[in-house]
C-alpha positions in Angstrom: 0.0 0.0 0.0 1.4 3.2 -0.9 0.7 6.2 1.1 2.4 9.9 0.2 4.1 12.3 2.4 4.0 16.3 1.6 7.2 16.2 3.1 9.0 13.3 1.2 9.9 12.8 -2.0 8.3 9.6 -3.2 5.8 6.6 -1.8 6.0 5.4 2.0 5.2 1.7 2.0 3.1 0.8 5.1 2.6 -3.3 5.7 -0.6 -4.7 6.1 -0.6 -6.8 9.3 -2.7 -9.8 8.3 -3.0 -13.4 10.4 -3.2 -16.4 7.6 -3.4 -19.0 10.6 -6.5 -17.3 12.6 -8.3 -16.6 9.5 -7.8 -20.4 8.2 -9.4 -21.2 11.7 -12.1 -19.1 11.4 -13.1 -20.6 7.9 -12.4 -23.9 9.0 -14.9 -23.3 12.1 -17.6 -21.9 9.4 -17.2 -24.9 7.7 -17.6 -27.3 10.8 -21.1 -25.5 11.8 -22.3 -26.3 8.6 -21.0 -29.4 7.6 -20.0 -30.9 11.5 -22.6 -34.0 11.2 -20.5 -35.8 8.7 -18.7 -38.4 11.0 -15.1 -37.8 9.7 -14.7 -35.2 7.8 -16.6 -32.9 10.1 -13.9 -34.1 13.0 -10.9 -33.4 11.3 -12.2 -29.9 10.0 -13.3 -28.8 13.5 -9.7 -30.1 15.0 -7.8 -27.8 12.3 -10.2 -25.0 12.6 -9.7 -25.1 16.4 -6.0 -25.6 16.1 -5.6 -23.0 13.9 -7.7 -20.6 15.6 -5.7 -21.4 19.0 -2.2 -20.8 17.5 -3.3 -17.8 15.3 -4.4 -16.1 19.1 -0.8 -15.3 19.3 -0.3 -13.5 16.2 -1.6 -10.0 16.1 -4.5 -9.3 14.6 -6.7 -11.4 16.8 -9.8 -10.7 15.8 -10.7 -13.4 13.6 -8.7 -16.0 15.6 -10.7 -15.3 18.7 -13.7 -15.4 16.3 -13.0 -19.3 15.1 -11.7 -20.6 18.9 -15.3 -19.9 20.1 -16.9 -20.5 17.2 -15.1 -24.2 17.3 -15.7 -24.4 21.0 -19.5 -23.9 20.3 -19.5 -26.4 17.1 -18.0 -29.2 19.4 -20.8 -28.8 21.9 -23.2 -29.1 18.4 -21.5 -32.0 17.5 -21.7 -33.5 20.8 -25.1 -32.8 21.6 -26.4 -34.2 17.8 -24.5 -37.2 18.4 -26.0 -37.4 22.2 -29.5 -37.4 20.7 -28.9 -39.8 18.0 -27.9 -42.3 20.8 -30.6 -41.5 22.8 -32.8 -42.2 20.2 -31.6 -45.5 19.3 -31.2 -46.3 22.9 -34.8 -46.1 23.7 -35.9 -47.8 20.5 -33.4 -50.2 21.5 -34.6 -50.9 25.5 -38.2 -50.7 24.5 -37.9 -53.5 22.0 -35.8 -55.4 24.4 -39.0 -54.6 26.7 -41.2 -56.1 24.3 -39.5 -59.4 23.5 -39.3 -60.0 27.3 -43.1 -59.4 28.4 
């Protein structure tokens, strides 16, 4: 980016700070809220996004590293609760036929 001075003669570059590692996170962590159902590949997209997202909180800007860490920590409770259900569900289909077959 160039930026002039009145009182120099030609372009001052300024360096745009950017953080590749906590925006990677914060797409991966998109990406796990929409697809996090699929057994594996919604696993090993929410571990990257929440690595990433964690190591990219040490790098300045934060922003969206912060962003995907809690957005990950809120797609593993997602995940975990889905997958509670679904258990659930198949548990009590499963005890009431057992019920069944024993009356």
């Amino acid at each position: 980016m160039e930026v002039y001075d009145n009182n120099y003669r030609g372009p001052v570059y300024i360096e745009r700070r950017t953080n590749g590692l906590g925006t990677a996170g914060f797409v991966l962590s998109l990406i796990t809220f929409i697809f996090g159902w699929v057994p594996v590949f919604g696993w090993i997209i929410w571990v990257l996004g929440l690595v990433f997202s964690f190591i990219g909180m040490f790098r300045r800007p934060r922003g969206l590293a912060i962003a995907g860490f809690i957005i990950s920590l809120i797609d593993v409770i997602l995940i975990l609760f889905l997958f509670a259900v679904i258990a659930a569900a198949l548990g009590i289909a499963g005890a009431s036929t057992a019920l069944y077959t024993m009356l």
